[in-house]
N, C-alpha and C positions, 0 to 999 in steps of 0.2 A: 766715140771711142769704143773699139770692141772690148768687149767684157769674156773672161772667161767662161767654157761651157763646163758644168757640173757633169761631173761622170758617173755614171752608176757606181754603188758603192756609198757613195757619199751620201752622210747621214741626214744633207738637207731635202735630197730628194724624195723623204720618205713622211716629212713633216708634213703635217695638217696646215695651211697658209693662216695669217690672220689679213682681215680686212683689211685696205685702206684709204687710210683717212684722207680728205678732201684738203687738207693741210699738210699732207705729206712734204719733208723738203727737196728742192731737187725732183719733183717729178717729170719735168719735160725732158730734163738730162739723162735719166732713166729711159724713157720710153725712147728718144732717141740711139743714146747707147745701146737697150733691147733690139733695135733692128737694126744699126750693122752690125750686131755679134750677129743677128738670124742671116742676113743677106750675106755677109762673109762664110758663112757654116755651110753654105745653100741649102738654109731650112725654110718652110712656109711659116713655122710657127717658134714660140717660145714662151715659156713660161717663169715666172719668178724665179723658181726653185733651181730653176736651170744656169739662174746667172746666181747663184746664191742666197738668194732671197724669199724668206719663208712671208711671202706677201701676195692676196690676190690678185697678180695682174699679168695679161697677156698679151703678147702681139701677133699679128697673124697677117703676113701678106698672100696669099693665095692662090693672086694671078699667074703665076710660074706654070701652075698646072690648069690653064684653061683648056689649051689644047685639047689632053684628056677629059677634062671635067668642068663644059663651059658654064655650070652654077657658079663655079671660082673666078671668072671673070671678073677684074678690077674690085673685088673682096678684100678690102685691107682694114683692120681691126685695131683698134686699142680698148681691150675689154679688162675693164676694173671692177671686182668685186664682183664676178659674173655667178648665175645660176644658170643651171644647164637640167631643162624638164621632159623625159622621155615622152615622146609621144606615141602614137601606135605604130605598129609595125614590124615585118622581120628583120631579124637579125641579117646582114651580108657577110659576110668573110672579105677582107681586102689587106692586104699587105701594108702593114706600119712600120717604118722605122723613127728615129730618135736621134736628135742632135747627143743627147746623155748615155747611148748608146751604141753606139760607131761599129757601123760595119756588119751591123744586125739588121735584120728584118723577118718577121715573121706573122704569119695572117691572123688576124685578129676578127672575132665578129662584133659587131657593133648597129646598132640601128639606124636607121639615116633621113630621121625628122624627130627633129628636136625644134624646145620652144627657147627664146635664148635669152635671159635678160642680162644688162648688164649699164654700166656707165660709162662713158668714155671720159680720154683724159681731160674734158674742162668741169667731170661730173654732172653731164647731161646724161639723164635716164632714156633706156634703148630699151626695146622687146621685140624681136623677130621670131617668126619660124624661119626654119633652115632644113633644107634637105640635101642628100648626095653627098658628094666625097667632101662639101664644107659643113656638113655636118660631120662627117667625121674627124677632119680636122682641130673644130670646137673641141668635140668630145675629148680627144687626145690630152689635148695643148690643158683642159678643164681638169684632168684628171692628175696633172701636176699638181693641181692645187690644191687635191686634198690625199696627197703624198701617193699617188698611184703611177705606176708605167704603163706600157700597153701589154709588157708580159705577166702584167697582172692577171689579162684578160684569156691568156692561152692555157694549156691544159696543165696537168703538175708532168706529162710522161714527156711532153715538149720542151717543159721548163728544166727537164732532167737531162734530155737530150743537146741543151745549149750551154749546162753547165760549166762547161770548161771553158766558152767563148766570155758569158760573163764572169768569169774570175779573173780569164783576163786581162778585162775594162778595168776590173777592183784591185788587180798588182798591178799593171801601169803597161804589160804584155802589149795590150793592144791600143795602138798609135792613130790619134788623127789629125786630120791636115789643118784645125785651128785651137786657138788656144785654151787648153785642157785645166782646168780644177780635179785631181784626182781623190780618192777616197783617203784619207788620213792612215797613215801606217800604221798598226795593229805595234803595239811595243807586247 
């Protein structure tokens, strides 16, 4: 079942995740519904917060962009309760956009080797390194979950300059092609 995608605005997007639990109910219905809302969106990734849910967990299919970026190659994810550890390196600039964000994109830098721990949906324990554009993926999709966007990551004269585009997303202005959870009206 697709699930709504949360719009900027909205107050879940801004939320600190909590863990969870290996009891959780309903988690394969979840992590299924998680990717056809992402494949219906044509997102690589998706995060909790995005379908509503101030919870650690993420889906990440990848391969769409191998083409461009053959580390993505057959990359498909179900990362619960993930940590994401900078490792060394510079920063790149690369163009982000966001299912929670529609119709935006703008360059983000970010570093692109990271250490990646996490557990997948039966709660087996994972640790990779990751480099290149699924690293920055992670990064992204990790940053939902502890209430961040990617325009968190650009300057305030950028974030001033798109102002009117994300108010927008926040009045209901701007439209996308699946199905939308908007920000709650301001009374």
């Amino acid at each position: 079942m697709r699930l709504p995608v949360y719009l900027y605005g909205h107050p879940v997007l801004r939320k600190e995740c909590s863990d969870l639990a290996p009891d959780r109910e309903g988690l394969k219905e979840l992590v299924d519904n998680m990717f056809a809302t992402m494949y219906a969106s044509e997102g690589v990734g998706l995060a909790g917060p995005q379908v509503g849910l101030a919870e650690r967990i993420v889906v990440i299919d990848a391969d769409p962009v191998k083409d461009s970026f053959p580390e993505c190659a057959g990359r498909k994810f179900v990362l619960i309760n993930p940590t994401v550890e900078i490792l060394d390196g510079d920063k790149i600039t690369r163009s982000e956009g966001c299912l929670s964000l529609p119709g935006l994109s703008e360059d983000v830098p970010r570093v692109e080797h990271i250490r990646l721990t996490w557990v997948d949906e039966n709660f087996q324990p994972h640790e990779e390194e990751i480099s290149g554009f699924l690293a920055r993926i992670v990064q992204h999709e990790c940053d939902h979950l502890e209430g961040k966007l990617y325009i968190d990551h650009i300057s305030m004269i950028r974030r001033q300059l798109i102002k009117g585009k994300l108010n927008g997303i926040i009045t209901g202005r701007t439209r996308c092609d699946y199905p939308a959870k908007y920000a709650p009206r301001k009374k």
